[in-house]
C-alpha positions as CSV (number, residue, x, y, z in Angstrom):
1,X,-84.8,98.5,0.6
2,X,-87.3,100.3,2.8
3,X,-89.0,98.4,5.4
4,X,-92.1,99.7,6.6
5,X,-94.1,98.8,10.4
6,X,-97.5,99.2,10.5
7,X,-98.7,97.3,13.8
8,X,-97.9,93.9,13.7
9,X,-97.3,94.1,9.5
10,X,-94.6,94.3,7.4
11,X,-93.9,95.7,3.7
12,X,-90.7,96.0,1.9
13,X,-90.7,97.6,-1.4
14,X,-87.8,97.5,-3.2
15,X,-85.5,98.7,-5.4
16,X,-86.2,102.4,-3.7
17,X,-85.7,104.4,-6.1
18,X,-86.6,102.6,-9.5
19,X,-87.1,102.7,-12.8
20,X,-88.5,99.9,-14.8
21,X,-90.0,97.7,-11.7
22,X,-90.3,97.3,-7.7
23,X,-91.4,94.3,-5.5
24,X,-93.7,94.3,-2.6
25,X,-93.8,92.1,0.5
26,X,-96.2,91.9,2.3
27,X,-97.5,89.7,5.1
28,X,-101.0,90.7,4.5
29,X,-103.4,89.1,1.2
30,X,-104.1,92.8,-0.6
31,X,-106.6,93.7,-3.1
32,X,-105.9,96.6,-4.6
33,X,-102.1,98.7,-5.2
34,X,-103.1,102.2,-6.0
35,X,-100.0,104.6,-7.0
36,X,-100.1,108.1,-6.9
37,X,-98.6,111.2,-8.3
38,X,-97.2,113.9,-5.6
39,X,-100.0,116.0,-5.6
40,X,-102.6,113.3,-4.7
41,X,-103.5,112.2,-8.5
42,X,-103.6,108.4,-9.8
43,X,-101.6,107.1,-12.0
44,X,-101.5,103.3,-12.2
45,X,-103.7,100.7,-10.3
46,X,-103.5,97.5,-9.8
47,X,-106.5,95.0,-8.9
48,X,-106.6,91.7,-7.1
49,X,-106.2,89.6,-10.5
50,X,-103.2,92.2,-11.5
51,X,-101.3,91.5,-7.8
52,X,-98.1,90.1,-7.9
53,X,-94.8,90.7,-6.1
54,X,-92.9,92.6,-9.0
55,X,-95.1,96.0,-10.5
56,X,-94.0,97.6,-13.7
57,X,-93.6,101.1,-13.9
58,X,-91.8,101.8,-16.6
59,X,-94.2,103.9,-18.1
60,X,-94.2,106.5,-15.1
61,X,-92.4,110.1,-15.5
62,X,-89.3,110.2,-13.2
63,X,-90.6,112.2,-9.4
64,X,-91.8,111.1,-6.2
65,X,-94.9,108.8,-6.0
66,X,-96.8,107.3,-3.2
67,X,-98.2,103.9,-2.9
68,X,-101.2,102.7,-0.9
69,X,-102.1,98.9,-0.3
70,X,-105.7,98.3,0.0
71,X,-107.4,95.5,1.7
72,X,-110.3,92.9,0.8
73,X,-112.7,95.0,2.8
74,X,-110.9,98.5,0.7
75,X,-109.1,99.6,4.1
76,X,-106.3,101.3,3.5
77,X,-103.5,99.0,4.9
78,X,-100.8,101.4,4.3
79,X,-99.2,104.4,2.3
80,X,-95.3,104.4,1.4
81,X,-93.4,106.8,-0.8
82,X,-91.3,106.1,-3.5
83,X,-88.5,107.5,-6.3
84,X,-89.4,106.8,-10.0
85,X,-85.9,107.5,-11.3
């Protein structure tokens, strides 16, 4: 499990690394999940309706992605990496 400070905040993702799925917590309401490839390209999004704590990513090639949790007003609240495995 990685557990991630950002000010006050906190985000766990787990399992770290994956392969079908991963859950966020966050202490935070988020609108958008936006993952990215590791050289800066999107791959899956997620929008408010979509949120929920478990994400499927089955359909991701194995490598190194990075995860950015945006808020109501489309601030970035924060960026973690993870393992597709």
């Amino acid at each position: 499990m990685i557990q991630k400070l950002t000010s006050t905040k906190i985000m766990e993702l787990y399992p770290n690394p994956s392969s079908e799925t991963f859950h966020i917590e966050y202490d935070k309401p988020i609108n958008r999940l936006i993952i990215y490839d590791s050289i800066g390209k999107i791959v899956k999004q997620f929008n408010h309706s979509q949120l929920d704590s478990e994400y499927n990513i089955s359909n991701l090639q194995k490598g190194i992605y990075f995860i950015k949790l945006m808020s109501n007003d489309n601030r970035i609240e924060t960026t973690i990496k993870f393992i597709k495995n």
